[in-house]
N, C-alpha and C positions, 0 to 999 in steps of 0.2 A: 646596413652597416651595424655592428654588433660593437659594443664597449668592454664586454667581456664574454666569458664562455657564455653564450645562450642568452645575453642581457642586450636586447632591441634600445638604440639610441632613439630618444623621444624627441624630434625636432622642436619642440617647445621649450623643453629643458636645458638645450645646449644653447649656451652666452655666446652669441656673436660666431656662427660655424661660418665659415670661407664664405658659402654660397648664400648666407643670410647678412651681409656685412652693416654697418651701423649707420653708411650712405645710402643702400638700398632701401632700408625699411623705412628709413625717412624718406625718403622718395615716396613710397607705400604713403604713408600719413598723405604730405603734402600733396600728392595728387589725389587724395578724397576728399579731401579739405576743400580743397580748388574747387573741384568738380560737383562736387554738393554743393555747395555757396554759390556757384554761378548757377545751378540749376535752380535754385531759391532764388533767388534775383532773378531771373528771369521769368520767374513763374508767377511773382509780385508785378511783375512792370504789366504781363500778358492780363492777369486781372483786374487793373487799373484802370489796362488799355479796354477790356472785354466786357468786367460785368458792372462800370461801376454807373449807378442811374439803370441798371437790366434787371430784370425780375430774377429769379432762379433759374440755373441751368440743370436740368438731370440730366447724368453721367450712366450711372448703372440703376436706373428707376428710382429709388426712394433711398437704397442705398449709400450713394453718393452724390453731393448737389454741389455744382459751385456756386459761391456767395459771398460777394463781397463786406470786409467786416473791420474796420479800425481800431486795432486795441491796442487804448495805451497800456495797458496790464501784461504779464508774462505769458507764458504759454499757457495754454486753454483760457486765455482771459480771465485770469487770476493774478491779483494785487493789481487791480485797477488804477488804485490812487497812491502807488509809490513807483510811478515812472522812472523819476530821476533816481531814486535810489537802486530801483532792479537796473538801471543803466549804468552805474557804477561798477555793481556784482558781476554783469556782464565782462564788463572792460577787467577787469580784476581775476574772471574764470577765463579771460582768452590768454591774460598772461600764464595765469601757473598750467594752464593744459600745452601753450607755446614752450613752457620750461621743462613739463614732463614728457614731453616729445623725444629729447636731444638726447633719454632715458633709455627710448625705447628701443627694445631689439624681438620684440613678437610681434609679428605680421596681424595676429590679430585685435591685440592692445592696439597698434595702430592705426587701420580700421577705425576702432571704437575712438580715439582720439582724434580723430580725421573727422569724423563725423560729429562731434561732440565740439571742435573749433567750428566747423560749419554751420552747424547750427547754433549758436552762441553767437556768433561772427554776424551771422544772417538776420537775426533781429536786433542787434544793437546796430546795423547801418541804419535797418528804420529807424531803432530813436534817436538816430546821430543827423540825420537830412530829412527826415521828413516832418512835414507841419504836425503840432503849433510849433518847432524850434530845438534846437539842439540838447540830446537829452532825456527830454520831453516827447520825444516826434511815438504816434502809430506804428504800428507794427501791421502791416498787411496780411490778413488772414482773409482765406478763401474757399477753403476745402470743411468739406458740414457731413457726417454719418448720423444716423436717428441715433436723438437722445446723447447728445456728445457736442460737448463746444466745436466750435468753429476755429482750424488751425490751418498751417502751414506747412510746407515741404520743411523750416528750420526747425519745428517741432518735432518732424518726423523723426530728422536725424538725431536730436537729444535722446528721446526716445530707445531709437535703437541703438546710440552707442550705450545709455544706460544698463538695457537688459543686458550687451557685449562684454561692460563692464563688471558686473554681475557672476555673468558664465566663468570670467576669467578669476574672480576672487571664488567661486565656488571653486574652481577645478586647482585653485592654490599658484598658479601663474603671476608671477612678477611682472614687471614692464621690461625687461632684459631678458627674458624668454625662459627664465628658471622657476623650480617650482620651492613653496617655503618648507619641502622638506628636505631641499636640497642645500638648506642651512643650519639643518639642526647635528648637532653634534652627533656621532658616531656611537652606536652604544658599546661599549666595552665590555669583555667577558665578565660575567657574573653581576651585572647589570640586570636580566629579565630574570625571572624564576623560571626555573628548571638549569640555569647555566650553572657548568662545574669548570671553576677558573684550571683543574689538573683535571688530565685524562686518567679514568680506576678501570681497569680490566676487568671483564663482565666473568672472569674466570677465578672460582674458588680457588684457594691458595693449595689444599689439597687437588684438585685438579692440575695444578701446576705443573706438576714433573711428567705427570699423565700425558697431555698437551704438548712439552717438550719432546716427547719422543722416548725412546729407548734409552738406559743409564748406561755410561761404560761398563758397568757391572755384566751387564745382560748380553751386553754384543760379544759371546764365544765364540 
């Protein structure tokens, strides 16, 4: 589909086309959102139920090890001792990413916010139900690479909606699918250097008559 002569329509750039409507792409969100947070839940309960009281399990040899690990602190078990406060920021980043949702019309802002509630989502249940108490509760981490805290599938997805996030503010993408130069005002003739606001003919003024043709004089 072309927008004009020889100018390729960028499916990122067009707000809301037929085929990308503003039900669909929240669908998009809502079912990665879904579907990450229960894969996060469930991969908490399987470690619970699997390594906890077990020595280490190796995955891919030394590479990857499952290992059970209680933090009350954020992702990579960082700020140990402000539980309740990083479970407020939680509660607080599930609204405005809930809000910047309703926003979106790019499939893959979407994505990146689908995964960014899921994960967000996915460790504030631990500190919402699990011991010592509402708030307060563990975060279940399980998964250990050399030389690298010990995380979880809800780290992962921050994670990758961050770098998503990222891609999208480099490449100038809005959450409605347009790009921020698709808001900047229009340049106007004689605006850039070299613009000439009148057209001058490349044609000396002596050459002029030349250029015209024959005079009635001459046609005998």
């Amino acid at each position: 589909m072309q927008a004009a002569r020889g100018t390729a329509i960028d499916p990122e750039t067009t707000a809301a086309p037929a085929g990308r409507s503003r039900a669909r792409v929240w669908a998009l969100f809502a079912t990665i959102a879904a579907t990450a947070y229960a894969v996060d839940l469930v991969t908490k309960v399987l470690a619970l139920d699997r390594l906890e009281g077990q020595p280490d399990v190796p995955v891919v040899g030394d590479l990857l090890t499952l290992t059970l690990v209680k933090n009350p602190g954020a992702a990579f078990s960082t700020g140990t001792q402000f539980t309740v406060a990083l479970s407020c920021i939680a509660i607080a980043a599930t609204v405005v990413v809930l809000v910047l949702s309703l926003r979106v019309r790019s499939r893959l802002w979407a994505v990146a916010l689908g995964l960014l509630l899921a994960g967000v989502t996915g460790n504030l249940t631990d500190r919402l139900f699990r011991d010592p108490g509402p708030m307060r509760g563990h975060v279940i981490d399980f998964l250990m690479l050399p030389n690298w805290p010990v995380f979880n599938v809800a780290d992962v997805c921050i994670n990758v909606a961050a770098g998503l996030i990222l891609v999208q503010a480099f490449r100038g993408v809005r959450l409605d699918g347009t790009r921020d130069r698709d808001h900047e005002p229009d340049d106007q003739p004689g605006d850039r250097p070299g613009d000439r606001p009148d057209f001058e003919p490349d044609v000396e003024p002596d050459d002029a008559a030349t250029a015209s043709g024959p005079t009635a004089g001459d046609q005998r």
